[in-house]
C-alpha positions in Angstrom: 18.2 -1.8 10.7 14.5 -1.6 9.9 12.0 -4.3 10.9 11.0 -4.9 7.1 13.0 -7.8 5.5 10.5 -8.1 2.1 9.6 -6.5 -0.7 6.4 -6.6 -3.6 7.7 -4.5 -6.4 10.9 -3.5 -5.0 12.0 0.0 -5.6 14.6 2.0 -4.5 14.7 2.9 -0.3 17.0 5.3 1.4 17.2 5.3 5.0 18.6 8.2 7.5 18.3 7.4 11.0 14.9 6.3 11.6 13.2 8.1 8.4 12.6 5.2 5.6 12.3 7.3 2.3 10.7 4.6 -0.5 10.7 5.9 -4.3 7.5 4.6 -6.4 7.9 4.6 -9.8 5.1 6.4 -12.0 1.6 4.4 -12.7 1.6 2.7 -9.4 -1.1 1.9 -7.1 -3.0 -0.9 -5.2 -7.0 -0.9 -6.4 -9.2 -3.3 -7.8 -10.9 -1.2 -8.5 -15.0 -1.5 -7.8 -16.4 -0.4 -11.0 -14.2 -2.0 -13.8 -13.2 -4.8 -11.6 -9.6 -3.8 -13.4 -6.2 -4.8 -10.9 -3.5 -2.7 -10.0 -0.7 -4.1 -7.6 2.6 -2.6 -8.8 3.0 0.1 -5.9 6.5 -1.2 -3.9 5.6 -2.4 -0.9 7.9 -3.1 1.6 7.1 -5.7 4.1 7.3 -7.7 7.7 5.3 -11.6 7.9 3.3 -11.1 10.6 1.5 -13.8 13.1 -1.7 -12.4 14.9 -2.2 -9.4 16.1 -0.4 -6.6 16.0 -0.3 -2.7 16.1 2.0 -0.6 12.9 2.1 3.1 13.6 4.4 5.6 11.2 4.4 9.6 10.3 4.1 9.8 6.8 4.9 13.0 4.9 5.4 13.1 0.7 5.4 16.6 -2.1 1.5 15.8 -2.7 2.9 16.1 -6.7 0.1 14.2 -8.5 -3.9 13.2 -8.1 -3.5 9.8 -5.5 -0.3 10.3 -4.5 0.2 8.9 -1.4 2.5 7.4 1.1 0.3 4.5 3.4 0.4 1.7 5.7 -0.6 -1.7 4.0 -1.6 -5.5 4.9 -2.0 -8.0 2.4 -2.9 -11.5 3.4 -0.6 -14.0 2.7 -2.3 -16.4 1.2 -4.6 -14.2 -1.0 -3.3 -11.3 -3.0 -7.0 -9.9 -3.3 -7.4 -9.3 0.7 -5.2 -6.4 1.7 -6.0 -2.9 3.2 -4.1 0.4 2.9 -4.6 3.8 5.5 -3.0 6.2 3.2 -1.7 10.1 3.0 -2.9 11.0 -0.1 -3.5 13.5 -2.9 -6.7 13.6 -3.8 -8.6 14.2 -6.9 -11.0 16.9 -4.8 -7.7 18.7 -4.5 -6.9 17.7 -0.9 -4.8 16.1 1.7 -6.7 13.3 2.7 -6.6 10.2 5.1 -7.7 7.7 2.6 -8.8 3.6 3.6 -9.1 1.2 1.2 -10.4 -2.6 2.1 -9.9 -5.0 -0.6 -12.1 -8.7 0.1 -11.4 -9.6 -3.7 -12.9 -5.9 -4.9 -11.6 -2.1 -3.3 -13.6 -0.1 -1.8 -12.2 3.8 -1.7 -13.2 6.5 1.0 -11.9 9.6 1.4 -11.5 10.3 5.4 -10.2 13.8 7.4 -9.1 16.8 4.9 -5.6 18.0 6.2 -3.2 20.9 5.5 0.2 19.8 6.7 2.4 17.3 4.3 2.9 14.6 7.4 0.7 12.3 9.2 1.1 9.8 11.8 -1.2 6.8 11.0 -2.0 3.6 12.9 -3.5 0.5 11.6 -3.9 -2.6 14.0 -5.3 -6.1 14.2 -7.3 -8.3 16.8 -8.1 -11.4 15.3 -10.1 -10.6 12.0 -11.3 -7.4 13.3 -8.7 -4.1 12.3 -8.5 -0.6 13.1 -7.8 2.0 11.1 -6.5 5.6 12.9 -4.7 9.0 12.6 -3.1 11.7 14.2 -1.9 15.3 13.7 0.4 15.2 16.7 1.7 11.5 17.1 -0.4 11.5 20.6 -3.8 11.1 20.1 -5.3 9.4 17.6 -9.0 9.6 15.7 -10.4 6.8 14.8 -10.8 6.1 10.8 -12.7 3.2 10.5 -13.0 -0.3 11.9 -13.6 -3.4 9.4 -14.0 -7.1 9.3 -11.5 -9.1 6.6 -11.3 -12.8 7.4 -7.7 -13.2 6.8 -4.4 -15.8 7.9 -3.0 -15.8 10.8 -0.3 -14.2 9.0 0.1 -11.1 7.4 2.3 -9.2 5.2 2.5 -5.7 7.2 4.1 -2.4 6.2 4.8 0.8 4.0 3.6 1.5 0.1 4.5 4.3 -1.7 2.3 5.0 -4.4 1.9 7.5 -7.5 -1.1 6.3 -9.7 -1.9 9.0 -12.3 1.6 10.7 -11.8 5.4 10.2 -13.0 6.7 8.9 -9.7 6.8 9.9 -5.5 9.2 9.5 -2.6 7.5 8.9 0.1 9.1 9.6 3.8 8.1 7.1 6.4 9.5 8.1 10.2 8.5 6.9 13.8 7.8 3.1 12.4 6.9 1.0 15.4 5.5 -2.8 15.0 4.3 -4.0 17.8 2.9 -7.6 18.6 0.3 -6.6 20.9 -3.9 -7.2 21.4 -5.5 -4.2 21.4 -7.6 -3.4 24.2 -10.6 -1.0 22.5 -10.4 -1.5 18.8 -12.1 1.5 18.2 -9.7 3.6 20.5 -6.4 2.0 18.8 -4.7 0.5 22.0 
């Protein structure tokens, strides 16, 4: 059985062995998005509560169908709906594979990371107190870091995997290699 026992917008899952394969239906997304101020929170979401800190690490792979596709690890606080972050594979509207963080403290921001040409990703996001970690790697070894951010936040945290297909009719996302770990990270920026 899977460590995730909650869902936001719960869709359809299908799980093999250790891959996790979560359908999200079309027009779906996480953003508030920074010019319009407009919300968007239907993407399923698929969830563990989580006390303190922690590290989430997954290889994420999807068909890259539509612009913002994208498969992604997600925190939400949760106690406020508008503090939540996402590392996410996705499809961008430059035409690429991208690493892709958003932090949301009541408005998104949006930055396109690392350009990529394989379909899978392993990304890592972690926690030590209200500072997080954002990382990814091509080989499920070593990891580059993305960014590091401040989001005052509870002590705990909804943690775990969003499929997302904004402008497009719908995604299955593949989500393998989940590990959750309750650990402090030594080096922030080094992920562990």
């Amino acid at each position: 059985m899977h460590i995730f026992n909650h869902w936001l917008n719960e869709s359809q899952l299908e799980m093999n062995g250790d891959l996790l394969q979560i359908s999200a239906p079309g027009k779906t997304d996480y953003i508030i998005n920074p010019e319009s101020g407009d919300v968007k929170n239907n993407a399923p979401f698929l969830y563990a509560n989580v006390q303190g800190d922690f590290v989430l690490r997954a290889k994420v792979r999807h068909d890259f169908i539509s612009t913002f596709d994208g498969a992604a690890l997600f925190i939400m606080d949760s106690e406020r709906e508008d503090h939540w972050a996402k590392l996410c594979y996705e499809y961008t509207d430059l035409n690429t594979y991208s690493v892709v963080s958003v932090v949301t403290n009541g408005v998104s921001d949006d930055a396109n990371g690392q350009n990529l040409t394989d379909k899978s990703v392993w990304l890592q996001i972690g926690r030590k107190g209200d500072a997080f970690s954002m990382h990814y790697s091509t080989d499920g070894s070593h990891y580059q870091m993305v960014r590091v951010f401040n989001l005052k936040a509870s002590n705990t945290l909804k943690v775990g995997l969003v499929s997302q297909s904004p402008a497009g009719e719908g995604l299955i996302s593949d989500f393998s290699d989940v590990h959750l770990e309750q650990v402090t990270m030594e080096s922030i920026r080094a992920g562990k």
